[in-house]
C-alpha positions in Angstrom: 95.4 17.4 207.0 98.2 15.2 207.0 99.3 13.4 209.5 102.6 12.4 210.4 104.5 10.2 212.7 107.9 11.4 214.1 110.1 8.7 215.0 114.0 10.2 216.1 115.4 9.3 219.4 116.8 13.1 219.9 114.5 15.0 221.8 115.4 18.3 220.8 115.4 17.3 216.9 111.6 16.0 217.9 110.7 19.5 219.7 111.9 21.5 217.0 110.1 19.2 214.0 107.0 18.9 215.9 107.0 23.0 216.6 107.5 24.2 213.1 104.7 21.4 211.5 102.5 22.5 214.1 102.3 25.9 212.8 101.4 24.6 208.9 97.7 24.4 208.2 98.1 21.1 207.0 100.4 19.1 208.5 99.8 17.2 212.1 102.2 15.3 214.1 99.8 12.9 215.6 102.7 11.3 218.0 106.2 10.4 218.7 108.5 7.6 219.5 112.1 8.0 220.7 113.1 4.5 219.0 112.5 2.3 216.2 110.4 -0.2 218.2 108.3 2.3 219.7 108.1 3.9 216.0 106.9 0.7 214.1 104.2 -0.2 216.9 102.8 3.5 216.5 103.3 3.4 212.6 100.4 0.0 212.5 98.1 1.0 215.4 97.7 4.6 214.1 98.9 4.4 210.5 99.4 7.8 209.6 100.0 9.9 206.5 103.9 10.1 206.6 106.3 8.7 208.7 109.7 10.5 209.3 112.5 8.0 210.3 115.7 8.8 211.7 118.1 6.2 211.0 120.3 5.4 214.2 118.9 4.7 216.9 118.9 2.6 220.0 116.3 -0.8 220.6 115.6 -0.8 217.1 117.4 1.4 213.8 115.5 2.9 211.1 115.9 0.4 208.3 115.1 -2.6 210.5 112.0 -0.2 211.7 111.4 0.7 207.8 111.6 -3.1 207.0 109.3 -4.2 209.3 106.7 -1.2 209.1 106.2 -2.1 205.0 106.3 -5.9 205.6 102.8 -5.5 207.5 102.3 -2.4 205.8 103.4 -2.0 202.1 101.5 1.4 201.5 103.1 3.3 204.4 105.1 6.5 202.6 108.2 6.7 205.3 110.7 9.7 204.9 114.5 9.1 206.0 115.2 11.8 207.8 119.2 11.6 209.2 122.9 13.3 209.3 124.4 10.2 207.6 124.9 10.0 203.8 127.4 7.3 204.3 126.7 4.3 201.6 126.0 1.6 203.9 123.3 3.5 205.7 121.9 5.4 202.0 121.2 2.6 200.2 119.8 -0.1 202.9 117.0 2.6 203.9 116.2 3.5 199.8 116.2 -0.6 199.5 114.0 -1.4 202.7 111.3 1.1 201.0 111.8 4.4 202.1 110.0 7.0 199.8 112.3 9.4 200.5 115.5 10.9 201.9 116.6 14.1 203.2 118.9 14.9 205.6 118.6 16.9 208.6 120.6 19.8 207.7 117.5 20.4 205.5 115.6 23.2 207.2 112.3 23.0 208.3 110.5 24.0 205.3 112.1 21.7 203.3 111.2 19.4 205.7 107.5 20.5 205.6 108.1 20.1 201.5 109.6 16.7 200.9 106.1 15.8 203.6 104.0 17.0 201.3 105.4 16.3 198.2 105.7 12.6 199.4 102.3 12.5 200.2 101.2 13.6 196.9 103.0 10.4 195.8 106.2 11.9 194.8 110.0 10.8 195.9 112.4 13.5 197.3 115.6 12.4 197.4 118.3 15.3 198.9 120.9 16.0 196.4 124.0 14.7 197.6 122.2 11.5 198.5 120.8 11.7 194.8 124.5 12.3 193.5 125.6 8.8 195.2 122.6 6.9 193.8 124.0 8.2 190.7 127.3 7.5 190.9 126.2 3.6 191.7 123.8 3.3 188.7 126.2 4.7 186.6 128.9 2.6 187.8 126.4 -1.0 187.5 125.9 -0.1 183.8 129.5 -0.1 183.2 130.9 -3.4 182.1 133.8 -4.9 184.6 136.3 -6.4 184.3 135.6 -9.5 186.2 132.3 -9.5 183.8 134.7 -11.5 181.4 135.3 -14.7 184.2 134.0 -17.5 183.6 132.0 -19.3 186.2 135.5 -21.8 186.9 137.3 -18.8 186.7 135.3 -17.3 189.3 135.3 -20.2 191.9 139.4 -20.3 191.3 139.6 -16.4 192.1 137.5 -16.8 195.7 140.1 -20.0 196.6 142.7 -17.8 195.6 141.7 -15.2 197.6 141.3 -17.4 200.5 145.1 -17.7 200.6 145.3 -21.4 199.1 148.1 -22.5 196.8 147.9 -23.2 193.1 148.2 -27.1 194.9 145.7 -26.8 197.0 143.1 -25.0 194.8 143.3 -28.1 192.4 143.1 -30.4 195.3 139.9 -28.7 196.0 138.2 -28.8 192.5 139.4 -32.1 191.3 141.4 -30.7 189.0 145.4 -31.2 187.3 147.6 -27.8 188.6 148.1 -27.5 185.2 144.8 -26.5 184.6 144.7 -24.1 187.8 148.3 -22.2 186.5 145.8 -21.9 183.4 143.0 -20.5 185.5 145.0 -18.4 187.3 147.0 -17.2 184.6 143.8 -16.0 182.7 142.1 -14.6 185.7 145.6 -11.4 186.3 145.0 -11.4 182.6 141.4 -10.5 182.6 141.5 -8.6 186.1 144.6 -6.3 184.2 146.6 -7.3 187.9 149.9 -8.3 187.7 150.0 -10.6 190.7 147.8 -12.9 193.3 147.4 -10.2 195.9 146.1 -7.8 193.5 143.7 -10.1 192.1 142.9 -10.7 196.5 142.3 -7.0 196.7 140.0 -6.8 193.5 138.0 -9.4 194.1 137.1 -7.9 197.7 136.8 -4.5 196.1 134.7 -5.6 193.5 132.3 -8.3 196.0 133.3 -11.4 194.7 134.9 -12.3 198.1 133.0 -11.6 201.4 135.5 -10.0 203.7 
């Protein structure tokens, strides 16, 4: 029998889960929690099979409840289970540990299936979550542009893209304006940009510059 732990703070979405696992032969949901506080305290004191972890939530969200679950308890198999494939909540969850991710359009046997299947030590990831891990690995192998910076080059871009004059960028490294104009010059060059403000708006783009 496996045992799961349902952690979502909708009570319907709860009700529903819980009805349809309760028919299989060998699934169980051995309890509930309605946040992600509640969730992680129930995920160490019972510490079952599978956990399925919504992701926003009040008191405590599912990646901070997914972080803290795995730091006390590395071999706990947690399944994402949300409506949000947006980027900033995808990849947080897949980098705090989660074993898989499926969203809750998924019907209830597919729900039953990615439990299973993630208890037998596979990952099931839902295929338009799957297409944007993709898209990112695909995207790190390719070379950038800013690959070709060096690291002076680099430091003159982020002062630049704090707003500071060719002046006061030398100022700041100790260095002639001569040899910023230089930096500066190479840096549109190796961006392909044909200004400052474009070579701004890549560098945030790109997460040189913290906005």
């Amino acid at each position: 029998m496996i045992r799961v732990l349902l952690i979502d703070d909708h009570e319907m979405v709860r009700l529903g889960v819980s009805a349809y696992l309760a028919a299989q032969d060998d699934i169980e949901v051995i309890a509930e929690a309605d946040n992600g506080l509640v969730g992680y305290h129930k995920a160490l004191e019972l510490k079952p099979d599978i956990i399925l972890m919504d992701l926003v939530m009040d008191t405590m969200d599912g990646i901070e409840s997914t972080q803290k679950i795995l730091a006390e308890w590395p071999e706990a198999k947690i399944i994402i289970v949300t409506s949000f494939i947006d980027d900033e909540k995808v990849f947080p969850a897949l980098e705090a540990g989660a074993k898989s991710y499926i969203l809750k359009t998924s019907s209830a046997k597919e729900i039953a299936e990615a439990i299973r299947a993630t208890y037998g030590g596979d990952e099931v990831i839902g295929p338009e979550v799957s297409e944007k891990v993709l898209n990112r690995d695909s995207q790190a192998q390719q070379p950038q542009l800013h690959d070709q910076l060096t690291g002076r080059e680099l430091e003159v871009l982020s002062l630049l893209a704090d707003g500071m004059s060719n002046q006061e960028i030398a100022d700041e490294l100790f260095i002639t304006l001569k040899t910023v104009k230089t930096h500066v010059s190479n840096i549109l060059s190796k961006l392909e940009v044909s200004d400052r403000t474009q070579a701004t708006i890549y560098a945030y783009q790109h997460g040189l510059k913290e906005k």
